[in-house]
LOFILO-374996 format. One record per residue (C-alpha): chain; residue number from 1; x, y, z; residue in one letter. Coordinates in nm, 4 decimals. Layout:
BEGIN
A  NUM  X  Y  Z  A
...
***
This chain:
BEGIN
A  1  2.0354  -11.5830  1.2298  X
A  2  2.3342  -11.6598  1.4988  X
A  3  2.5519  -11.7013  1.1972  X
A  4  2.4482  -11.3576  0.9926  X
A  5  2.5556  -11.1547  1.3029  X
A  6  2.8453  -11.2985  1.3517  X
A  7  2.9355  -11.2386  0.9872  X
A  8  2.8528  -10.8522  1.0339  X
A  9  3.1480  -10.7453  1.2155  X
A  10  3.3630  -10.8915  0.9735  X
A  11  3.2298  -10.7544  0.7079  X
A  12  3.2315  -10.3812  0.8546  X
A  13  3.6267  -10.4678  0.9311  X
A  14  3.6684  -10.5657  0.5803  X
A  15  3.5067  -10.2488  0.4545  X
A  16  3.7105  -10.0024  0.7014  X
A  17  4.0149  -10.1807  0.6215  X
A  18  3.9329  -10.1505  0.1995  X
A  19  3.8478  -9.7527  0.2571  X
A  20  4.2202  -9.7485  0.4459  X
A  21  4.4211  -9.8968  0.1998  X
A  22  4.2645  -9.6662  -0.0291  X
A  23  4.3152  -9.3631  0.1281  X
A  24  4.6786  -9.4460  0.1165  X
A  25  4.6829  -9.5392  -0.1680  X
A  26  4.5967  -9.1841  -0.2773  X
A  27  4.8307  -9.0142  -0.0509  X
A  28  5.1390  -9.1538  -0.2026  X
A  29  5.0253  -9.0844  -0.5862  X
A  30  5.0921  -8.7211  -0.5937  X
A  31  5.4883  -8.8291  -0.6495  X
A  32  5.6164  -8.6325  -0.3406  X
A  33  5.4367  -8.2901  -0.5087  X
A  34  5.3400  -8.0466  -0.2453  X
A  35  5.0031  -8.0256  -0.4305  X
A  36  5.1177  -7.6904  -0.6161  X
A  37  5.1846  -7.8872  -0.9751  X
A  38  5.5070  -7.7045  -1.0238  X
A  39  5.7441  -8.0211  -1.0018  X
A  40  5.5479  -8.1691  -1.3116  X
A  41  5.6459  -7.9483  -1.5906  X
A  42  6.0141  -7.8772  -1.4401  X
A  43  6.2424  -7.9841  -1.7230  X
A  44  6.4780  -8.2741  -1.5957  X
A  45  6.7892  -8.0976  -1.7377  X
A  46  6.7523  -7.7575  -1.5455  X
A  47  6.5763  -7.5468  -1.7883  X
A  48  6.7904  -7.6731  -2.1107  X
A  49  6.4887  -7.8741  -2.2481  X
A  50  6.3986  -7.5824  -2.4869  X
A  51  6.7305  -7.5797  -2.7025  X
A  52  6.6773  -7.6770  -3.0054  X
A  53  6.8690  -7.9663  -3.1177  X
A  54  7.0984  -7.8144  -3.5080  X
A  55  7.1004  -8.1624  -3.7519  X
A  56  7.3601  -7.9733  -3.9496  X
A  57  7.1209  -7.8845  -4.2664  X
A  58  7.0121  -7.5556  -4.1126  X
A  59  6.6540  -7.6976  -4.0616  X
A  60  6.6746  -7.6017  -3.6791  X
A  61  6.4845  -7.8092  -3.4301  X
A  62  6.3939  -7.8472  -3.0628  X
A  63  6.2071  -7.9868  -2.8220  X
A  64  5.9777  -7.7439  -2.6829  X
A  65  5.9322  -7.3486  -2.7746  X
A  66  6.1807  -7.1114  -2.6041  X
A  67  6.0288  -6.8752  -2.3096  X
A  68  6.2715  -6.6176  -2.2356  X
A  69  6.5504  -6.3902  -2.3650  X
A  70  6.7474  -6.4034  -2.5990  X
A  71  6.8507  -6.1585  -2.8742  X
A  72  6.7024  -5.9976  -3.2216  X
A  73  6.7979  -5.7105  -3.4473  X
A  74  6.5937  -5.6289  -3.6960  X
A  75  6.7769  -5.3749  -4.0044  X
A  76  6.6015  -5.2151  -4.2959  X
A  77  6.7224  -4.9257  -4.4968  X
A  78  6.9563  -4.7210  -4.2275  X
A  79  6.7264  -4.8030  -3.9465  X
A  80  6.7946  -5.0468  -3.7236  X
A  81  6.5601  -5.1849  -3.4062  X
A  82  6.6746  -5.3993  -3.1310  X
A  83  6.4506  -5.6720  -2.9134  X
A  84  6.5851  -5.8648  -2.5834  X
A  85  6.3342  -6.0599  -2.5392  X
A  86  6.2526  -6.3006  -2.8241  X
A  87  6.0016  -6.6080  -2.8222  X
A  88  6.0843  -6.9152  -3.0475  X
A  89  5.9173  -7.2069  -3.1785  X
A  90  6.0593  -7.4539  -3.4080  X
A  91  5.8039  -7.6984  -3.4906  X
A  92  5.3705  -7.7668  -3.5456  X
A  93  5.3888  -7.8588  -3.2281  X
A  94  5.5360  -7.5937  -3.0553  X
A  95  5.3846  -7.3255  -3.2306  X
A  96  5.0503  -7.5242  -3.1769  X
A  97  4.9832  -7.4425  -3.5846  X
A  98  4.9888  -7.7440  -3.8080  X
A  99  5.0945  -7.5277  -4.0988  X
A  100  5.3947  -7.2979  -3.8617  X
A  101  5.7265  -7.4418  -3.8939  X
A  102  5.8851  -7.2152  -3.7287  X
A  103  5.8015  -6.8664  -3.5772  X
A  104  5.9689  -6.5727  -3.3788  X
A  105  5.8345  -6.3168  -3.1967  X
A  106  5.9396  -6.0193  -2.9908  X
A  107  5.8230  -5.7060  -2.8674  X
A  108  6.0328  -5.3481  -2.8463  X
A  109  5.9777  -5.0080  -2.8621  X
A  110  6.0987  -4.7479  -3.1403  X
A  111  6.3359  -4.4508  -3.0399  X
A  112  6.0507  -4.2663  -2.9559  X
A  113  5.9412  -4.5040  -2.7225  X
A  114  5.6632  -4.6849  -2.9305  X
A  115  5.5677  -5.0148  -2.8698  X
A  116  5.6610  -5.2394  -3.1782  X
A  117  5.6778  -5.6212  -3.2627  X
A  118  5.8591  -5.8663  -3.4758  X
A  119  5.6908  -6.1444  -3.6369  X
A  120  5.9313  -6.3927  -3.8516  X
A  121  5.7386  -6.7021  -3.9256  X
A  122  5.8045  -6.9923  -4.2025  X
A  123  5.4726  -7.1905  -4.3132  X
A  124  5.4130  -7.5129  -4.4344  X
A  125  5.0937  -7.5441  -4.6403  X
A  126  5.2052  -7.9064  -4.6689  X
A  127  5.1605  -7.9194  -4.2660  X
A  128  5.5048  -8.1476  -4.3173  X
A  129  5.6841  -7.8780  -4.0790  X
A  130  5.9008  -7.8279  -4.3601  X
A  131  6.2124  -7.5083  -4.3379  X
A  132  6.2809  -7.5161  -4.7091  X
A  133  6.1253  -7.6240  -4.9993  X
A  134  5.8673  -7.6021  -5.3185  X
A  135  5.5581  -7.3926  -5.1612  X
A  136  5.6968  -7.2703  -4.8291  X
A  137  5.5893  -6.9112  -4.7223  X
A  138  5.8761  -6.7058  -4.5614  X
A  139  5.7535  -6.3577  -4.3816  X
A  140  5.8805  -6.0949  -4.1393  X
A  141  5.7097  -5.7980  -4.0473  X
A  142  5.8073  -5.4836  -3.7785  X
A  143  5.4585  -5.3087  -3.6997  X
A  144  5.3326  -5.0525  -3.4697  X
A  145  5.1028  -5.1993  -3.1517  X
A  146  5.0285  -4.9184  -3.0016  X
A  147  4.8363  -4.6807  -3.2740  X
A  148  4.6697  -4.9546  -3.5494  X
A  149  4.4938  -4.6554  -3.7321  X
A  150  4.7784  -4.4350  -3.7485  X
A  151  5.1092  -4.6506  -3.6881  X
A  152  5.4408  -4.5245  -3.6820  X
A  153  5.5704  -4.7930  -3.9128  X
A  154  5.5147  -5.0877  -4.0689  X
A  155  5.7638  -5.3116  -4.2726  X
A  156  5.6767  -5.6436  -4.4094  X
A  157  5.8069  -5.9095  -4.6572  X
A  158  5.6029  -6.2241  -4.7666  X
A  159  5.7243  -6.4334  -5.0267  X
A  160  5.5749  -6.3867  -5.3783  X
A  161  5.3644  -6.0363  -5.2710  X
A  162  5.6030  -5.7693  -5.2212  X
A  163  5.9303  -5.8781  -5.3271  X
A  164  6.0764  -6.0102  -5.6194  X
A  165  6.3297  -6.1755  -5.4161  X
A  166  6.2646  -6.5071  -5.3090  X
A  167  6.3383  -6.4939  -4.9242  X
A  168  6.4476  -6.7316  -4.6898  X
A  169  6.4501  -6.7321  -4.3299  X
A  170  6.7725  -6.9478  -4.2399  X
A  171  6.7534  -7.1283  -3.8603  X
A  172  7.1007  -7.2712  -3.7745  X
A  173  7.0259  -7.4219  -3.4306  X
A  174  6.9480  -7.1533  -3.2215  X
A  175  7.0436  -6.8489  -3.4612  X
A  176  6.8558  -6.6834  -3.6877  X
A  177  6.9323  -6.5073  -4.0162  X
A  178  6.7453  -6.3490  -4.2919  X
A  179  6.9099  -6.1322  -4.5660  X
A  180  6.6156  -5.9621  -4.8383  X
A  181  6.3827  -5.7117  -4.9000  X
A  182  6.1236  -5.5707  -4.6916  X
A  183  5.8406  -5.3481  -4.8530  X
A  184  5.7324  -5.0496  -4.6302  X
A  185  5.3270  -5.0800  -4.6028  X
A  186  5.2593  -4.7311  -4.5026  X
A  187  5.3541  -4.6021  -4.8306  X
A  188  5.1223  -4.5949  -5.1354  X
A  189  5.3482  -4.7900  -5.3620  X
A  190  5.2357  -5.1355  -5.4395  X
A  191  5.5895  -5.2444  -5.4347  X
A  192  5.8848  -5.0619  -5.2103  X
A  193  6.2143  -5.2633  -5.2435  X
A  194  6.4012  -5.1684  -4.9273  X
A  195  6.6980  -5.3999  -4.9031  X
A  196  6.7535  -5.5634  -4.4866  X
A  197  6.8353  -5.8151  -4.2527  X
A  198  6.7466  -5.9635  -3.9438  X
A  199  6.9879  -6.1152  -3.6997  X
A  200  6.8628  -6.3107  -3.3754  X
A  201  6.9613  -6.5981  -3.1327  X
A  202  6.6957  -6.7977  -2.9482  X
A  203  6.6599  -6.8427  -2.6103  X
***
């Protein structure tokens, strides 16, 4: 019996001095963080880790989809529409679509002061992430956000449907080019060849 008590205190120092070492243990693991998360996703390179990296065969790139500004104009006919704030993505992953390639997106508003967007996405059916090639779908497309029943305008070009021109969105690093024909979807013609282009640089 003499010996089991004299045991106990050592044991109950043992299991203070475990529950110690573990409590330190978790103090240092947060990596000097102030416990708000924001030092985790902080790109090592000062907010350069969303350029995308240009191998030279215009098939873009990048690491990680672009957040903020950058520039679009969008041209059909004799209008013209202008966005300063353009999201990119150049990959599956960054788009978070296995079949998107690539995709850029940006709202404006028209010179009445609608609210618009522009979509210009390439897809992959392959899911290979592929820019170019036998069965990717090329489309860009300028609608009205604000009035869906009634819009203002709506222009849209998606290879094979509405033009007889095959179209290609060309990504060249971080610029953005497209030269074809856009088919206006508010009229009543099943084919409207309107002849435009869209110029843009990514964040």
């Amino acid at each position: 019996m003499s010996l089991r008590l004299g045991l106990l205190p050592i044991a109950v120092m043992l299991l203070v001095f475990g529950v110690l070492i573990a409590a330190c243990s978790s103090d240092g693991d947060d990596g000097g963080n102030d416990g708000d998360g924001a030092d985790a996703t902080e790109p090592a390179n000062g907010g350069d880790a969303t350029e995308p990296a240009d191998d030279g065969d215009g098939d873009g790139g990048g690491d990680g989809g672009s957040p903020g500004s950058g520039n679009a104009t969008l041209t059909i006919g004799d209008e013209s529409w202008s966005f300063d704030d353009v999201f990119c993505a150049f990959s599956p992953e960054e788009s978070r679509n296995d079949r998107v390639s690539f995709t850029l997106a940006a709202f404006g508003e028209t010179a009445e002061g609608v609210r618009i967007q522009l979509d210009a996405t390439i897809q992959d059916p392959d899911e290979e992430g592929r820019y170019k090639g036998q069965g990717v779908i090329f489309s860009v497309s300028l609608d009205d956000v604000e009035d869906f029943e009634n819009p203002s305008l709506g222009w849209l070009l998606l290879t094979g449907f509405f033009s007889e021109v095959d179209p290609v969105i060309l990504v060249d690093g971080k610029n953005v080019t497209v030269d074809t024909i856009f088919d206006d979807a508010l009229t009543d013609d099943v084919i409207e060849e309107v002849p435009g282009t869209l110029r843009a640089t990514c964040p």
